[in-house]
N, C-alpha and C positions, 0 to 999 in steps of 0.2 A: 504493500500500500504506500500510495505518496507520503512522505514526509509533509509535504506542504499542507496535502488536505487533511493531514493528523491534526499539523499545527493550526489549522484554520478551524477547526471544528473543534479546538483546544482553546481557542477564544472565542469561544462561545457561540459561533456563527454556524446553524445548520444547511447543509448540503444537498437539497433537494434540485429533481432533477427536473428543467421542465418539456419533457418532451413524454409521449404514452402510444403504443403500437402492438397489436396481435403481434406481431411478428417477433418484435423486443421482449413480448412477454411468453411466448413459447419456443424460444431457442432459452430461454435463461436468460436471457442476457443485462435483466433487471436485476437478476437476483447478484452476478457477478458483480454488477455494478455497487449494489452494496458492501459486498463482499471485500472489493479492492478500490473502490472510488469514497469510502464512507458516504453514499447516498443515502440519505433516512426518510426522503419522503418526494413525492411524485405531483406534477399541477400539469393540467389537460385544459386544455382550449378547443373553441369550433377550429382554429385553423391548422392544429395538432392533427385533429380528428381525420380531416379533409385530405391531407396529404398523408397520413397513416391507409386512408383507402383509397388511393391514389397509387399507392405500389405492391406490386406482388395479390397472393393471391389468397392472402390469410384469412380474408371476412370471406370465400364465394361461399363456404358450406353454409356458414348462418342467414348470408342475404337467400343462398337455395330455396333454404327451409322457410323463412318468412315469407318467398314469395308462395311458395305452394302454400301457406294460409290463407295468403291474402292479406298479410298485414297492410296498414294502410304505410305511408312512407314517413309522415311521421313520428310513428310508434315504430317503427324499424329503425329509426334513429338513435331511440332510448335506448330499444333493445340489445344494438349494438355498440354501443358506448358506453352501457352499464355493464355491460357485459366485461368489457377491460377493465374499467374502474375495481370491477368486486374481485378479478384475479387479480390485480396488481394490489389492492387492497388486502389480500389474502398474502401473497408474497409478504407485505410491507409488516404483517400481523406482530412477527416477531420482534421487530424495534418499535413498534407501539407499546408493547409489553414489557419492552425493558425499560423505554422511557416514561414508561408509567402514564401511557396517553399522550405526551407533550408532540412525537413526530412517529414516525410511520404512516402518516398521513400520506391523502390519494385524492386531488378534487378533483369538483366535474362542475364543469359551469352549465347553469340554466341557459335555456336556447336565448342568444343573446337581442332578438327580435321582439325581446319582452323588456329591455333595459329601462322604456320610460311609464310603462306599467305597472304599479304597486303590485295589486292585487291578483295578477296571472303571475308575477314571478313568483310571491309567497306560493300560491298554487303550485308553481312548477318546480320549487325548490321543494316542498312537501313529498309531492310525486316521484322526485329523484332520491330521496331522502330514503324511503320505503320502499322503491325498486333496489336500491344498490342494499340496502339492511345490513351496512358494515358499520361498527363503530368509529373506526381510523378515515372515515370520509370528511371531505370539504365539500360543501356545497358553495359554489364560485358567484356570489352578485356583484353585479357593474354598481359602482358608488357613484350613479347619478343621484341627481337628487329624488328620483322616484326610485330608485332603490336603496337609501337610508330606510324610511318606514318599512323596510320588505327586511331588511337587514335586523332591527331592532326584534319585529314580529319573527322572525326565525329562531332565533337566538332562543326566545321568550319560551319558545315551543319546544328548547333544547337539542336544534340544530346545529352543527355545529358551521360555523362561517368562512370560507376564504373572498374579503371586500376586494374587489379588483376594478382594476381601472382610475387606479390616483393619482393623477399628477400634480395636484396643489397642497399648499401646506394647509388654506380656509378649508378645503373639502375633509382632508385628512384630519383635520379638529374636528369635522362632522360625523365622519365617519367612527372615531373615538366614542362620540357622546351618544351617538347609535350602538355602536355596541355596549356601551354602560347600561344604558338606559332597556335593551334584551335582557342583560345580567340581572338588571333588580327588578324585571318582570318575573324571569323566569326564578328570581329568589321567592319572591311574592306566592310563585305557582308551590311554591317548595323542592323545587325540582334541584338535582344534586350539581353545584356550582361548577364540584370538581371536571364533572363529563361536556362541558362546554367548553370547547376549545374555541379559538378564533385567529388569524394571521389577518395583517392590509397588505396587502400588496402596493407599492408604490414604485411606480414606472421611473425607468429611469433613463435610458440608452433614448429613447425617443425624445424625451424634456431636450437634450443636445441636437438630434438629427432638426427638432425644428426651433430652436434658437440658432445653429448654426449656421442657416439657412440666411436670417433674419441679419444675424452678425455681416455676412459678407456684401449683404446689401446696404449698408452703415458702414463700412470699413473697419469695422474691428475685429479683425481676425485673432487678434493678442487673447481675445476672451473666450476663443473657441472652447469645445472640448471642457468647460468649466460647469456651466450650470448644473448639468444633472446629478452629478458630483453633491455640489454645493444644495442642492436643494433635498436631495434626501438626506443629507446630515443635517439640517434645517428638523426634515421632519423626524429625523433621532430626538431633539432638542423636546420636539412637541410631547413628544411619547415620555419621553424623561419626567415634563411637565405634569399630564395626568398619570403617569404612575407613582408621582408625591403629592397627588392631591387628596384629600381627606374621600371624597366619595369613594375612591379606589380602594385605598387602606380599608376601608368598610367592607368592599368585596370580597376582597382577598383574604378576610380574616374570618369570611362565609363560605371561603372553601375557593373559590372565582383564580382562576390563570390569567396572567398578561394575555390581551391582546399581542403578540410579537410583530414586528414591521416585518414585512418580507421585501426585499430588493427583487422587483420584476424587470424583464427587459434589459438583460445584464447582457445580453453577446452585443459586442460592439460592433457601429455602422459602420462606422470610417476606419480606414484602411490606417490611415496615418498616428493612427492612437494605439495603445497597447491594448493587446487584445485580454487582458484579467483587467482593464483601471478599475471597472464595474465591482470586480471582487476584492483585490487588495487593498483599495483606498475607501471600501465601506464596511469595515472589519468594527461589530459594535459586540458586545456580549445580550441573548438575548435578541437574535436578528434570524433571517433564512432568508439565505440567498440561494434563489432555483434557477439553474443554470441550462440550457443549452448544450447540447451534450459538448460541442465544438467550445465551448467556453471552459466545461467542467475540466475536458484536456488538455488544453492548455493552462490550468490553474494546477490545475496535477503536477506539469512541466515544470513550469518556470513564474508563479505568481511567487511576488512578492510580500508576505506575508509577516509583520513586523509587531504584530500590536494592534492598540485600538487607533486606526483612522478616522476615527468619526468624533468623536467628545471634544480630543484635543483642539479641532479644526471651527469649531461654531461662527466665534469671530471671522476667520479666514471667508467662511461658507460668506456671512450677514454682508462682506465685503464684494465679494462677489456679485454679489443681488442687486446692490448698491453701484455698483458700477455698471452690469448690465441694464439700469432702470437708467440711469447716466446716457447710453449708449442709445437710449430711444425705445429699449425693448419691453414690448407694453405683455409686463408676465399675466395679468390677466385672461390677456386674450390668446396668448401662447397654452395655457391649462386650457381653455376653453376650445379654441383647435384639437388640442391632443384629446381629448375626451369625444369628442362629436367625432373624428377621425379613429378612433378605438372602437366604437360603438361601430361604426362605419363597418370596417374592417373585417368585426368579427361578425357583421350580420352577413358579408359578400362571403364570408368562409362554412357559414351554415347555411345559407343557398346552395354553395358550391357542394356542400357534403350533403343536402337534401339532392341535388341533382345528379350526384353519382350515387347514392343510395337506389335514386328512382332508374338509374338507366340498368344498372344490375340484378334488380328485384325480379328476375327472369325463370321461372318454375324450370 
C-alpha cells in the first residue's frame, strides 16, 4: 500500500472513491482497491452511471431480463443502479463495521431532474432508500434551495445524506442549518442520532475551470488556479464555526456525528496545474476527499502530503477572495453559474442513461 495514502488517511482525511461500474464490481476490482489504495467508501452520479453503461457488456443480462417484463424505463433505471449500489455497498460492509458506521459508505443520487422539487425528491430519496435497504448508503440531494427542505425532511426520517452540488460558502451555511435542523427533528422522533450519518460535498476543480475562465478575460492570470483552493478552506472555517456552536455541542452529546465536508470534483482540468493540488493542499482532519480513480493514482504516486493544508491557510484563502473580488470577479454569480451548470449536466447525463437504458431494453 502507498505510503502517501497511509499518510493521508493518517491525517485524518478519508479516501473514497468516486467512480461505481458492474464491471469494477465483478472483477474485484473495488474490493482490491480497498485492499491496497485504502479506499473506505464509494459516490455514484447520473454521469458515472451513463458511461458505466456505455462500455462492455456487464448490464445486457439484467437490461435482458427487464425487458422481457416489461419494465417501464424508468424503473429499469433504479433497478439497475441499485442494483450496484447494494453490491458495492455489500463489499464496502466490512469498513462500515470497523468504522463503527463513520465510512464504508456507497451513495446514489436521486434522479437529478427533481433538483428544484421539494417534494418528488423527498419521494425519490425515500424510494431509493428502501430499494437499496443497506445501512452504509448515501442518499445524494442537489443543495439547491429546493433541496435544503428535502434535505432536512430526510434526515428527520433517518436517512442518511450525501448534500451535493456546493459551491458557495452562503449555500454551505444553509446547507449546515438543514442538516441540524433533520438532527433535532429526527431527535424529536426519538430516532437513534448515532445511525444518521451525513457528508457536503463541496465542489471544487470547477469553482477554478470557471473563474479561470473569467480571470483571462481581466488579465489576471497571477490569480489563476487559486480560488477553488481558497474557497473550500473558506468552507473548513465554516464547518469549524458550527461544530463550536452550542446547538451542535447539544447534538453531539444526543449521540449526533459531524456532518464531514467532503472535497468533490478533485481531478484536475488544467493541464498546467499539479494533478493531486485538489488533494495535498486540502488535507483537514475530519474531511473525505472522493477521488477519480486517475486522481486517486497519482496521489498514491507522488502527492505531496505534509500536514494540515487547510486551518493554517484561512487568512491566505480571505486574501484570495479579496483580491479576486478586486479583479472584477463577481463570486456571486460564479456559484450561481456553477450550480445551474451542475444541475445542467447531470440532468443531460440521466437523459443520456435513460436513452441507452431504452435502446437496450431488447427481450
Amino acid at each position: 500500500m502507498s505510503e502517501i495514502l497511509k499518510n493521508l488517511s493518517g491525517q485524518g482525511v478519508a479516501i473514497w472513491l468516486d467512480d461505481i461500474s458492474r464491471e469494477r464490481l465483478r472483477t474485484g476490482n473495488l474490493e482490491q482497491l480497498i485492499r491496497e489504495k485504502n479506499v473506505v467508501g464509494v459516490t455514484s452520479n447520473p454521469t458515472i452511471f451513463a458511461n458505466a453503461l456505455s462500455k462492455g457488456d456487464a448490464y445486457a443480462s439484467q437490461l435482458h431480463d427487464l425487458a422481457v417484463r416489461g419494465v417501464e424505463v424508468g424503473e429499469a433505471v433504479r433497478a439497475i443502479t441499485t442494483y450496484d449500489i447494494r453490491w458495492a455497498a455489500d463489499v464496502l460492509r466490512p469498513v462500515f463495521d470497523a468504522t463503527g458506521g463513520v465510512d464504508g459508505r456507497v451513495s446514489l443520487e436521486v434522479d437529478p431532474r427533481l433538483a428544484r422539487e421539494t417534494e418528488k425528491t423527498v419521494a425519490e430519496a425515500r424510494a431509493l432508500w428502501w430499494m437499496v435497504d443497506r445501512p452504509n448508503l448515501f442518499i445524494k440531494i442537489p443543495a439547491t434551495v429546493e433541496g435544503l427542505p428535502a434535505i432536512t425532511q430526510a434526515l428527520s426520517e433517518g436517512i442518511s445524506v450525501n448534500v451535493t452540488l456546493i459551491f458557495s460558502l452562503e449555500r454551505y451555511r444553509a446547507v449546515m442549518d438543514a442538516w441540524l435542523a433533520g438532527l433535532e427533528a429526527a431527535q424529536a422522533k426519538g430516532l437513534n442520532l448515532a445511525s444518521i450519518e451525513s457528508v457536503a460535498s463541496f465542489f471544487v476543480s470547477r469553482v477554478d475551470t470557471e473563474i479561470d475562465k473569467r480571470l483571462d478575460k481581466v488579465g489576471k492570470p497571477e490569480l489563476k488556479g487559486k480560488a477553488g483552493i481558497a474557497n473550500a478552506r473558506l468552507a473548513y472555517a465554516a464547518y469549524e464555526d458550527v461544530m463550536n456552536s452550542e446547538r451542535w455541542q447539544r447534538l453531539r452529546s444526543a449521540g449526533a456525528r459531524p456532518q464531514r465536508p467532503l472535497w468533490a470534483s478533485t481531478g484536475v482540468k488544467n493541464p498546467d496545474y499539479s494533478d493531486t493540488m485538489y488533494v495535498d493542499q486540502l488535507v483537514a482532519p475530519g474531511t473525505v476527499n472522493t477521488m477519480p480513480e486517475k486522481t486517486l493514482d497519482a496521489t498514491a504516486d507522488h502527492a505531496n502530503v505534509t500536514g494540515d493544508t487547510v486551518r493554517p491557510f484561512y487568512e491566505q484563502a480571505w486574501n484570495t477572495m479579496a483580491a479576486l473580488k478586486e479583479a472584477g470577479i463577481d463570486y456571486d454569480d460564479v456559484v450561481k453559474v456553477l450550480e445551474d451548470e451542475g444541475v445542467e449536466k447531470f440532468e443531460a447525463s440521466w437523459n443520456e442513461l435513460l436513452e441507452s437504458v431504452t435502446k437496450n431494453l431488447v427481450p
